[in-house]
C-alpha positions as CSV (number, residue, x, y, z in Angstrom):
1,X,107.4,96.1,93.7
2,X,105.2,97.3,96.5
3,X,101.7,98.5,96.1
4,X,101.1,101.9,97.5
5,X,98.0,103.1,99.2
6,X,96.3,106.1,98.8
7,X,92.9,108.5,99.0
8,X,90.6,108.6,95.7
9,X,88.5,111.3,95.9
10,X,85.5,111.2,93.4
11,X,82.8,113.0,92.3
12,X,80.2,110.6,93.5
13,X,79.5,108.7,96.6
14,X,81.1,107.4,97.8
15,X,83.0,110.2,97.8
16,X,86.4,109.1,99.2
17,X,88.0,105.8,98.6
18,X,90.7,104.0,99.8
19,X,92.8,102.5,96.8
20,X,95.9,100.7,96.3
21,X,97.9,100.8,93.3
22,X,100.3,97.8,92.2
23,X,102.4,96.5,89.1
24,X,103.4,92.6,88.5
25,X,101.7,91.3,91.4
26,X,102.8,87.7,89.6
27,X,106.3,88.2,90.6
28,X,105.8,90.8,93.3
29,X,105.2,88.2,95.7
30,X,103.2,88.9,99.3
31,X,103.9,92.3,100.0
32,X,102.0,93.8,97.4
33,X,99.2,91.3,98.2
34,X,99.2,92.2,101.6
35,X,98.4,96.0,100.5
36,X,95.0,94.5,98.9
37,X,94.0,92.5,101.8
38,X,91.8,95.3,103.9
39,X,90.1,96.5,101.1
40,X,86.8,94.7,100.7
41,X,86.9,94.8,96.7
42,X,89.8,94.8,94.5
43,X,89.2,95.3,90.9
44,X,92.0,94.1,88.6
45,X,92.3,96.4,85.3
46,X,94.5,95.0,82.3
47,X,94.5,94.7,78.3
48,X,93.2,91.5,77.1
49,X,96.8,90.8,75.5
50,X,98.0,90.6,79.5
51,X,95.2,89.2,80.4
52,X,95.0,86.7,78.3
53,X,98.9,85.7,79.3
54,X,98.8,85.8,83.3
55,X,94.8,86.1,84.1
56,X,94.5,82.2,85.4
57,X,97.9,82.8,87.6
58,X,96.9,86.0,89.2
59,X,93.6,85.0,89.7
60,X,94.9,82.4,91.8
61,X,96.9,84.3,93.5
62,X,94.0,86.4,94.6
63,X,91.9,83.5,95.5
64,X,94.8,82.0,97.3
65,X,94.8,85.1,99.8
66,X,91.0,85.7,99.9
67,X,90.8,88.8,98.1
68,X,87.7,89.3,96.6
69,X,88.4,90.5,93.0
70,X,86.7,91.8,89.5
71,X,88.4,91.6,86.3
72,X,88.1,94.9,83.8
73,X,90.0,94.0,80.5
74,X,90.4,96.7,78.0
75,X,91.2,96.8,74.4
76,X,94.7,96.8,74.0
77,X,96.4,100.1,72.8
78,X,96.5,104.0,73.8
79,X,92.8,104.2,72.5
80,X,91.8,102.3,75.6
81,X,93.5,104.9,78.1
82,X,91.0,107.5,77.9
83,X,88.9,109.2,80.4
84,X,85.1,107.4,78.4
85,X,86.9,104.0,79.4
86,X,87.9,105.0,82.8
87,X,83.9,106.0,83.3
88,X,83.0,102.7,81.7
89,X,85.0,101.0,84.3
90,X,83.7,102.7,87.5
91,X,80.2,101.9,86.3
């Protein structure tokens, strides 16, 4: 899978933002990786059932290629995909 860039635009500054968005970056191998690398934060978002399966393997990963990361789990389930945990997370 490859990651694909694109332009955020938000409310708040800053304003515009640069984000890439990727799926099974475990098996994805370097090209999604290689999306991440210019960005100068990458925040990971998963449930805490993923999480708690493939954390420590992406997270090296990450650390492998020197992309600075933050982990925001969520409650598993379609309760967590709402617009109060999306502001919770860009906080």
């Amino acid at each position: 899978m490859k990651a694909e860039k694109m332009t955020a635009v938000f409310s708040r500054p800053p304003a515009k933002q640069q984000i890439a968005i990727a799926c099974d970056l475990i098996s994805s191998g370097s090209t999604a990786l290689d999306c991440l690398k210019g960005f100068r934060k990458t925040a990971v978002i998963t449930d805490r059932n993923v999480m708690r399966l493939h954390w420590k393997s992406l997270e090296g990963i990450l650390k492998s290629a020197g992309i600075r990361h933050e982990l925001f789990s969520i409650e598993p389930g379609e309760k967590s995909k709402s617009l109060s945990e999306a502001g919770r997370i860009s906080n």
